[in-house]
N, CA, C and O atoms as a DFTB+ gen file, in Angstrom:
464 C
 N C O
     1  1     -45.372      -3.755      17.385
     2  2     -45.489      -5.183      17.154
     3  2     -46.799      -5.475      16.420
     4  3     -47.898      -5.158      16.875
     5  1     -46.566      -6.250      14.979
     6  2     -47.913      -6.576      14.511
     7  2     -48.498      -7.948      15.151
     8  3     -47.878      -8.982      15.401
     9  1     -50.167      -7.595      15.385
    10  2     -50.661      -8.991      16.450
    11  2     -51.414      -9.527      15.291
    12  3     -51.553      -8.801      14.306
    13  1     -51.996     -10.915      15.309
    14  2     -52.730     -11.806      14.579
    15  2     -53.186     -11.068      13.709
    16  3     -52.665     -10.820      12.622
    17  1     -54.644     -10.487      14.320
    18  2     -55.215      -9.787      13.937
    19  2     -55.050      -9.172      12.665
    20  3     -55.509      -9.325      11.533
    21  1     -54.132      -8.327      13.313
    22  2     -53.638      -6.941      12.038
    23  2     -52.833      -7.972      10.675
    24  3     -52.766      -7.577       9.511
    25  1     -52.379      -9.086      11.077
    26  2     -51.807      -9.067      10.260
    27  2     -52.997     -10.175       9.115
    28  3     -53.027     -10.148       7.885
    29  1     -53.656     -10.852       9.837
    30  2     -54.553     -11.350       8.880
    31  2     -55.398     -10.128       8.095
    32  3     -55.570     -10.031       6.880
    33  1     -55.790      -9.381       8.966
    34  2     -56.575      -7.813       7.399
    35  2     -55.647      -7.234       6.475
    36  3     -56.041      -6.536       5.541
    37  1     -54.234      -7.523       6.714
    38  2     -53.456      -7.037       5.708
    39  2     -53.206      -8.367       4.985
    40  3     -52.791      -8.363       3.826
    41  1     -53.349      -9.035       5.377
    42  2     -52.762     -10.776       4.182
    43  2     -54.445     -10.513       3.475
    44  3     -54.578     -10.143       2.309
    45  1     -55.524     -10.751       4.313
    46  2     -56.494     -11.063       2.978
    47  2     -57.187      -9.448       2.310
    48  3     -58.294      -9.356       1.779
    49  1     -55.988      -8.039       2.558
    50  2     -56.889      -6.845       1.903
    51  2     -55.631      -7.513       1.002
    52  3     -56.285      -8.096       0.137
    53  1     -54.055      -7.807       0.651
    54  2     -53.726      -8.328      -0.067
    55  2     -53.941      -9.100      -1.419
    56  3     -53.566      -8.972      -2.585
    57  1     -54.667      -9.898      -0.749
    58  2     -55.615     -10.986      -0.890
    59  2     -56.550     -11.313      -2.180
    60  3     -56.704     -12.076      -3.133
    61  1     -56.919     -10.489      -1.692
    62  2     -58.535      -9.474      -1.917
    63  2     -58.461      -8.895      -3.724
    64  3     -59.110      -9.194      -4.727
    65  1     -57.178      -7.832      -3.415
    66  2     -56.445      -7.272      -4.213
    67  2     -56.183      -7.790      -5.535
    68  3     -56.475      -7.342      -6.644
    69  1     -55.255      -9.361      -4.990
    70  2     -54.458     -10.170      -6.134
    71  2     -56.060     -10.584      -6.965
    72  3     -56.348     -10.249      -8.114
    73  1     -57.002     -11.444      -5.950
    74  2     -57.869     -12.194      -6.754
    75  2     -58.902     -11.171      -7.565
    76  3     -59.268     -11.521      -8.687
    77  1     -59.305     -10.100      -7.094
    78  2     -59.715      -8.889      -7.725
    79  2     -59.375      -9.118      -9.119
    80  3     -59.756      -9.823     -10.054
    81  1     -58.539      -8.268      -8.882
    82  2     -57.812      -8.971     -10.292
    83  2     -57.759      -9.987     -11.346
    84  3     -57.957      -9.906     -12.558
    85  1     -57.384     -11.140     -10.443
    86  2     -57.584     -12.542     -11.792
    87  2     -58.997     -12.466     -12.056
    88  3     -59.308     -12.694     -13.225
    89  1     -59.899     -12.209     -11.276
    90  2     -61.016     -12.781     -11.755
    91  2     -62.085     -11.682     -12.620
    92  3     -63.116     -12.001     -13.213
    93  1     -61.442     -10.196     -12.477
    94  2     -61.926      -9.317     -12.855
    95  2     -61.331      -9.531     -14.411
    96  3     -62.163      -9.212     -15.261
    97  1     -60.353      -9.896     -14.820
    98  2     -59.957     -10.459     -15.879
    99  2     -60.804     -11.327     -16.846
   100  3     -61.100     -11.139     -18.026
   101  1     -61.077     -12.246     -16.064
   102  2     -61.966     -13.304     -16.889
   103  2     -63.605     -12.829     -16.809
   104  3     -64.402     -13.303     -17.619
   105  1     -64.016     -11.916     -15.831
   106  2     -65.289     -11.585     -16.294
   107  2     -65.571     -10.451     -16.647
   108  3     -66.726     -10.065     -16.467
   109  1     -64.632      -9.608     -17.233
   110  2     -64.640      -8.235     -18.543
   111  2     -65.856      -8.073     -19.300
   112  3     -66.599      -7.102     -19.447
   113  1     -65.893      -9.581     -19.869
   114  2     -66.441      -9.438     -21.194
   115  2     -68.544      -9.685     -20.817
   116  3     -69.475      -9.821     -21.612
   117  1     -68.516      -9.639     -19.241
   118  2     -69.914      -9.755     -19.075
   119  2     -70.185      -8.493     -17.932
   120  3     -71.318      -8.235     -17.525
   121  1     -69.166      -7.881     -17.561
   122  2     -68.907      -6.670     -16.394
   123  2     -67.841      -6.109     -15.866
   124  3     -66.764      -6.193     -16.457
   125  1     -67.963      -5.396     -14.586
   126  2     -66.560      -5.199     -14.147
   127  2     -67.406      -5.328     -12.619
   128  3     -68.438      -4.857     -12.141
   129  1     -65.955      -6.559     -12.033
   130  2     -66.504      -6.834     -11.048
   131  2     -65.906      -5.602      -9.670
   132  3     -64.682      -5.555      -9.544
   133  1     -66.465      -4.993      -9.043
   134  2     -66.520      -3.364      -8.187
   135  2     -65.953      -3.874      -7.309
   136  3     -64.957      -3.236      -6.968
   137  1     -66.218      -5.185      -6.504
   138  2     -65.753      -5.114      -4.781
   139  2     -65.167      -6.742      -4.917
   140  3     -65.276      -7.451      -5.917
   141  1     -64.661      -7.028      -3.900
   142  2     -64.141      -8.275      -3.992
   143  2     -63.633      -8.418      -2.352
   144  3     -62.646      -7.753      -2.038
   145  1     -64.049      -8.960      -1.687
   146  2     -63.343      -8.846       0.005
   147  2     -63.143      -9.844       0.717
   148  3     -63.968     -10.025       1.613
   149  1     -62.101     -10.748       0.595
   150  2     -61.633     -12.119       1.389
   151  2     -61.874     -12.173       2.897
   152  3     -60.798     -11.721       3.289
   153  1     -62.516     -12.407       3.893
   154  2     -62.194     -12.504       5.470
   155  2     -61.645     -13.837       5.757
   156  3     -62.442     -14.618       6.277
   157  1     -60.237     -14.342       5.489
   158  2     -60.015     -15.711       6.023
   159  2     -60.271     -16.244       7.196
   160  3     -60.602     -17.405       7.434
   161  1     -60.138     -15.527       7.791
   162  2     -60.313     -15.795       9.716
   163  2     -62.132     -16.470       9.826
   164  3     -62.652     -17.337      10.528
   165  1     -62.596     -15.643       8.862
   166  2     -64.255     -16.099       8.938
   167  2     -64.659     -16.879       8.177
   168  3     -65.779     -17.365       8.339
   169  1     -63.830     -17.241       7.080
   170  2     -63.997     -18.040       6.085
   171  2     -65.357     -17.509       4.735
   172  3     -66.021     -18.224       3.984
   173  1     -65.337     -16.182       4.881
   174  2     -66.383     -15.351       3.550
   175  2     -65.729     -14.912       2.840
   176  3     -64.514     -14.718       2.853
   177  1     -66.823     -14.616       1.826
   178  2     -66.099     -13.424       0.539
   179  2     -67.027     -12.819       0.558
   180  3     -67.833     -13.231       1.393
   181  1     -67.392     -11.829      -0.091
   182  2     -67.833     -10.672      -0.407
   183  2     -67.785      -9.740      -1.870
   184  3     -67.362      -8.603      -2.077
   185  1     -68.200     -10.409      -2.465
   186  2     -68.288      -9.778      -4.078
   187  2     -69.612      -9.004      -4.718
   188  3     -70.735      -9.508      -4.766
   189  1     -69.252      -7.645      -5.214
   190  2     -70.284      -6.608      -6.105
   191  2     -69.897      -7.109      -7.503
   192  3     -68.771      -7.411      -7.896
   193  1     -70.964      -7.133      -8.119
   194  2     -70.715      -7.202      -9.822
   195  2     -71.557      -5.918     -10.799
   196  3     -72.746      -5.639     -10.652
   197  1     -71.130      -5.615     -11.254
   198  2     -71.907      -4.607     -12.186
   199  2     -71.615      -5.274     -13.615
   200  3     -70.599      -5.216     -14.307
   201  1     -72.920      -5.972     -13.846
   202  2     -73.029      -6.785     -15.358
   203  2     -72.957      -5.426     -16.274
   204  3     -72.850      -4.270     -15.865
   205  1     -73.043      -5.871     -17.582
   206  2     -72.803      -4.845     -18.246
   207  2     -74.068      -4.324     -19.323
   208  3     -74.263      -5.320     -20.019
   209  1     -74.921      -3.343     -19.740
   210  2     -75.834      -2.999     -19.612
   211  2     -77.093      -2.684     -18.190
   212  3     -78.260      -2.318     -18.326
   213  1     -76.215      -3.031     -16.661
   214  2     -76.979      -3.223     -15.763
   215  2     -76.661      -1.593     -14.769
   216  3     -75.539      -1.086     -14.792
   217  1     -77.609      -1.073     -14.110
   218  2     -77.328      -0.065     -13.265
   219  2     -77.511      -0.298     -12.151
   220  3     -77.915       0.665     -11.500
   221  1     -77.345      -1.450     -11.489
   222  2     -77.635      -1.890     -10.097
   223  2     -76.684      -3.335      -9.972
   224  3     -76.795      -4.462     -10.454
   225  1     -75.714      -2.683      -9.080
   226  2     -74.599      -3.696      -8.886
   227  2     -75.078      -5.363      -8.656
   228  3     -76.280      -5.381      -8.393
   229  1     -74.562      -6.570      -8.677
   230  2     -75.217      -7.511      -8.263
   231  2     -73.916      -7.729      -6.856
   232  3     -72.752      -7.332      -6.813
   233  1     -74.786      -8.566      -5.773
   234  2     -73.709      -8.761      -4.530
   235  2     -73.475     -10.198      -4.537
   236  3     -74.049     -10.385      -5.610
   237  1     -73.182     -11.086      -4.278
   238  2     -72.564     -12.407      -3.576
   239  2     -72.208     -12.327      -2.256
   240  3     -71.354     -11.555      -1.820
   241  1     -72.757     -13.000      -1.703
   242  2     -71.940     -13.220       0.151
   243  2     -71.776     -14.708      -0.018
   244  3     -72.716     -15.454      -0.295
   245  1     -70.661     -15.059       0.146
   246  2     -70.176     -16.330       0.087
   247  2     -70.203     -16.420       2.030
   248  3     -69.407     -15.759       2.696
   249  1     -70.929     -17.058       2.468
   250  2     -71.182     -16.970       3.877
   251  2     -70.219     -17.938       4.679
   252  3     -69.707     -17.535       5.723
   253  1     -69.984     -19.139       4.226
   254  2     -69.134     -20.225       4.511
   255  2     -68.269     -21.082       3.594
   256  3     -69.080     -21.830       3.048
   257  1     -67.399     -21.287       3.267
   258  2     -66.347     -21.856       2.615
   259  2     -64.932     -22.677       3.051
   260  3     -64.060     -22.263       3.814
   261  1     -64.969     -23.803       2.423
   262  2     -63.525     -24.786       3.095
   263  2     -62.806     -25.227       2.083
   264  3     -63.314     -25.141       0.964
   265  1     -61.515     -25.781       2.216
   266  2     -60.521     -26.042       1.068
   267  2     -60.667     -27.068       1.420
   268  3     -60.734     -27.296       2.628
   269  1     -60.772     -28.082       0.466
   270  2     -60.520     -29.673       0.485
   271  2     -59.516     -30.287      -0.341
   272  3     -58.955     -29.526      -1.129
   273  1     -59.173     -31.462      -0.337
   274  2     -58.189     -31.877      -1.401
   275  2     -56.663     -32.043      -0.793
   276  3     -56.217     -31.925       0.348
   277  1     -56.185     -32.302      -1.803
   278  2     -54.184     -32.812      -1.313
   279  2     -53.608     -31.533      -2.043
   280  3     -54.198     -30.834      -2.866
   281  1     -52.379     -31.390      -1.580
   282  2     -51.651     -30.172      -2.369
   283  2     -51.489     -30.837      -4.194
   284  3     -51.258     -31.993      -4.548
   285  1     -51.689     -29.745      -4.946
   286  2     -52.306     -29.889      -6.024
   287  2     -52.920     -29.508      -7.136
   288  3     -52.819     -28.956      -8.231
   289  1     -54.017     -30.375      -5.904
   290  2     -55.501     -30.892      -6.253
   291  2     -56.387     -30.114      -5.578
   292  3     -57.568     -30.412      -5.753
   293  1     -56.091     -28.960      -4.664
   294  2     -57.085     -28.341      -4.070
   295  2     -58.516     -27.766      -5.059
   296  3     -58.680     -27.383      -6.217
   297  1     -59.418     -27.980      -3.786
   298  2     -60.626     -27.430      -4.653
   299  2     -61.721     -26.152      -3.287
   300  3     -62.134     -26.605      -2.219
   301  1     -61.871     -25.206      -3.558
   302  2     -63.148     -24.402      -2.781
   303  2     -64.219     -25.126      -2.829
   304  3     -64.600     -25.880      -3.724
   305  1     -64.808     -24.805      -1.585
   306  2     -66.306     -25.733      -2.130
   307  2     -67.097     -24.373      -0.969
   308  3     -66.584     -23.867       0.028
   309  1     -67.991     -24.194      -1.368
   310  2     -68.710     -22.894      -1.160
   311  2     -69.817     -23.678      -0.036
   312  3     -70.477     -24.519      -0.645
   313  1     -70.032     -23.634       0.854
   314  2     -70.950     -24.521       1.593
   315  2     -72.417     -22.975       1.793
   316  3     -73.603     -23.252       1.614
   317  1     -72.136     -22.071       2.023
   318  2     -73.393     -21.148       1.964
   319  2     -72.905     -19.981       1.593
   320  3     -71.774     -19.507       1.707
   321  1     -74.395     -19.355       0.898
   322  2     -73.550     -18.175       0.211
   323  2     -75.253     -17.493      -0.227
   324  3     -76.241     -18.193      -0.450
   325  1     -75.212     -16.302      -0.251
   326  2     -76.634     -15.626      -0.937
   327  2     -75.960     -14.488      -1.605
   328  3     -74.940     -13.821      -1.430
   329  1     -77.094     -14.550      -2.567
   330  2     -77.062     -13.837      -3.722
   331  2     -78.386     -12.383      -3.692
   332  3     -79.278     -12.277      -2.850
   333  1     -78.148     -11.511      -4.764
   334  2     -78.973     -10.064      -3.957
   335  2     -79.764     -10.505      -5.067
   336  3     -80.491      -9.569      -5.399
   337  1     -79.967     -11.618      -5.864
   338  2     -80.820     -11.462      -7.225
   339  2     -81.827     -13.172      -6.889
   340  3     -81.271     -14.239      -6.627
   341  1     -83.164     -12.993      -6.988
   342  2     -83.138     -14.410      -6.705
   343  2     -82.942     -15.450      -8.372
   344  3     -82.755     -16.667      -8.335
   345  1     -83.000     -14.969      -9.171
   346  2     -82.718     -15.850     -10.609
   347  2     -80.570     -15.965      -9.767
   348  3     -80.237     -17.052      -9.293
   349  1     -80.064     -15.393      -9.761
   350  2     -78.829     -15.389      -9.062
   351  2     -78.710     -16.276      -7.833
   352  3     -77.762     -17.044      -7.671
   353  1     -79.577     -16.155      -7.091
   354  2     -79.443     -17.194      -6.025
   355  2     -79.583     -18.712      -6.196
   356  3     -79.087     -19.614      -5.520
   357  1     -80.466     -18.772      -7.382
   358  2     -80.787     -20.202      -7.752
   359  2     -79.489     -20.586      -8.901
   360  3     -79.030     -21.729      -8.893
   361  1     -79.192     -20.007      -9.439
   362  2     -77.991     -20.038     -10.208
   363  2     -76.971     -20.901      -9.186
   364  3     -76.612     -22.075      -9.273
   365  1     -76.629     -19.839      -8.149
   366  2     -75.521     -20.242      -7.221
   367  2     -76.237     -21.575      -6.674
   368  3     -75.708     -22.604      -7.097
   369  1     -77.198     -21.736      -5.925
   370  2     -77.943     -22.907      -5.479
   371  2     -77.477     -24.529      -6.498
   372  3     -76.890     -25.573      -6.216
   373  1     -78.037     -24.043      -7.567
   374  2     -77.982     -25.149      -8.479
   375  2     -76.064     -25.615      -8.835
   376  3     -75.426     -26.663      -8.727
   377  1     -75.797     -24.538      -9.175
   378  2     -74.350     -24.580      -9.711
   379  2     -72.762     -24.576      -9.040
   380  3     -71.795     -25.272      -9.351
   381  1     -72.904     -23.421      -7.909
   382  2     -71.864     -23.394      -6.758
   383  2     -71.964     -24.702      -5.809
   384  3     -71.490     -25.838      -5.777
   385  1     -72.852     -23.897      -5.055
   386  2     -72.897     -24.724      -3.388
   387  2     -72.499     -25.965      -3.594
   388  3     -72.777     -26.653      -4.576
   389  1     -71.797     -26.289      -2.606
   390  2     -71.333     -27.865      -2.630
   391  2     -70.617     -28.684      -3.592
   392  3     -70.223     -29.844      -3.473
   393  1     -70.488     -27.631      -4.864
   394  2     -69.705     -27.856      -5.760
   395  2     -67.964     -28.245      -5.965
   396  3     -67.486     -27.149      -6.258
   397  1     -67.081     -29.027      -5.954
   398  2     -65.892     -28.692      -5.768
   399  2     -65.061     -27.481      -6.564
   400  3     -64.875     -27.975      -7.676
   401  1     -64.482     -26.184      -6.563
   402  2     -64.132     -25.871      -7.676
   403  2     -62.396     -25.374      -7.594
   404  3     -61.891     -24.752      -6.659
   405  1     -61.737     -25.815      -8.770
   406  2     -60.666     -25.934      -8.568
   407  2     -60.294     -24.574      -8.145
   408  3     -60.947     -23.627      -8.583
   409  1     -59.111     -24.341      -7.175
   410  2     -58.458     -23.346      -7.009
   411  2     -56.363     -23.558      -6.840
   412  3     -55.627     -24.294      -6.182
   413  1     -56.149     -22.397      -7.894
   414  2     -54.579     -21.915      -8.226
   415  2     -54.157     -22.446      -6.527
   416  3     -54.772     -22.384      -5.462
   417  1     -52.758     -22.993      -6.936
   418  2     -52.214     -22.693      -5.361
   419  2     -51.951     -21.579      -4.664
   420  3     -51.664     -21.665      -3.470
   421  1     -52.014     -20.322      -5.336
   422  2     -51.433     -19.214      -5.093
   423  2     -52.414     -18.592      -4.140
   424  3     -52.309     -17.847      -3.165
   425  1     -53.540     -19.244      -4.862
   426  2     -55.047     -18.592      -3.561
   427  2     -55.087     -19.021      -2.271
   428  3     -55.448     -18.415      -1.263
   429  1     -54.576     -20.406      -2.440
   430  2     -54.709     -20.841      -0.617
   431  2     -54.215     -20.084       0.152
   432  3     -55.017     -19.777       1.034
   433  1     -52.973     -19.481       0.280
   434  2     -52.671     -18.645       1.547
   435  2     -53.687     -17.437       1.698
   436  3     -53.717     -16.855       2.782
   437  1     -54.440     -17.066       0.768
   438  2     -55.362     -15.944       0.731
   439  2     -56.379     -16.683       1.318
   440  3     -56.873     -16.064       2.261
   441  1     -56.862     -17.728       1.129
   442  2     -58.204     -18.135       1.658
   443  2     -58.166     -19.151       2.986
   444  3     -58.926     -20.056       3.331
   445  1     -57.128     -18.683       3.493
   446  2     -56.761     -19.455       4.759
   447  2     -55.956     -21.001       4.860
   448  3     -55.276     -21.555       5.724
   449  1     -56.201     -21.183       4.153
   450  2     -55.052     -22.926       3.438
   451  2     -54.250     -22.703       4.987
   452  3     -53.681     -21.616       5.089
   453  1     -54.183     -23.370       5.848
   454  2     -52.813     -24.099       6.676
   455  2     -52.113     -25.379       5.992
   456  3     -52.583     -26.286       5.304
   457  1     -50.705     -25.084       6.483
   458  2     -50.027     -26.360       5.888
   459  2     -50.284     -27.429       7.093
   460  3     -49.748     -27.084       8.146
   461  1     -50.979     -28.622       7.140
   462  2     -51.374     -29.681       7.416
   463  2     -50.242     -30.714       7.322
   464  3     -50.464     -31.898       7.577
């Protein structure tokens, strides 16, 4: 019998997987992004970047995160998060945090979305 648990580490290594992907897509042309790790239950992410000319991965810990919005219209909004670079941390500071940013419907079940 699969319990909660097990089955939420297999929905967001899933997860994890799909968005890996899209987003490793769109940032090619500045790196290849190495790690990518959804925990919905905790509401983090977990992203390595290796820019390109760089030999020292960059990290993201997205520490806290909530979906807001109507079906749609959803948006992530990153409420805490540190960065392994501090020019990177202020980046995210200034630009992420608290930011609304749109997200595909396809991500909500990955990032915990309940139907409400």
């Amino acid at each position: 019998m699969i319990r909660p648990e097990m089955f939420n580490g297999i929905k967001d290594s899933l997860a994890s997987s799909a968005a890996k992907s899209m987003i490793a897509s769109r940032l090619h042309r500045y790196g290849k992004l190495t790690d990518l790790r959804i925990r919905s239950r905790e509401k983090t992410i977990s992203i390595e970047l290796l820019l390109e000319g760089e030999e020292i991965p960059l990290n993201i810990e997205i520490e806290s995160y909530r979906i807001m919005g109507k079906p749609g219209e959803n948006a992530l909004v990153i409420e805490k998060a540190r960065a392994s670079r501090p020019w990177l941390q202020n980046l995210v500071d200034d630009l992420v945090v608290g930011k609304p940013l749109p997200v595909p419907s396809v991500v909500l079940f990955a990032l915990g979305k309940s139907d409400e």
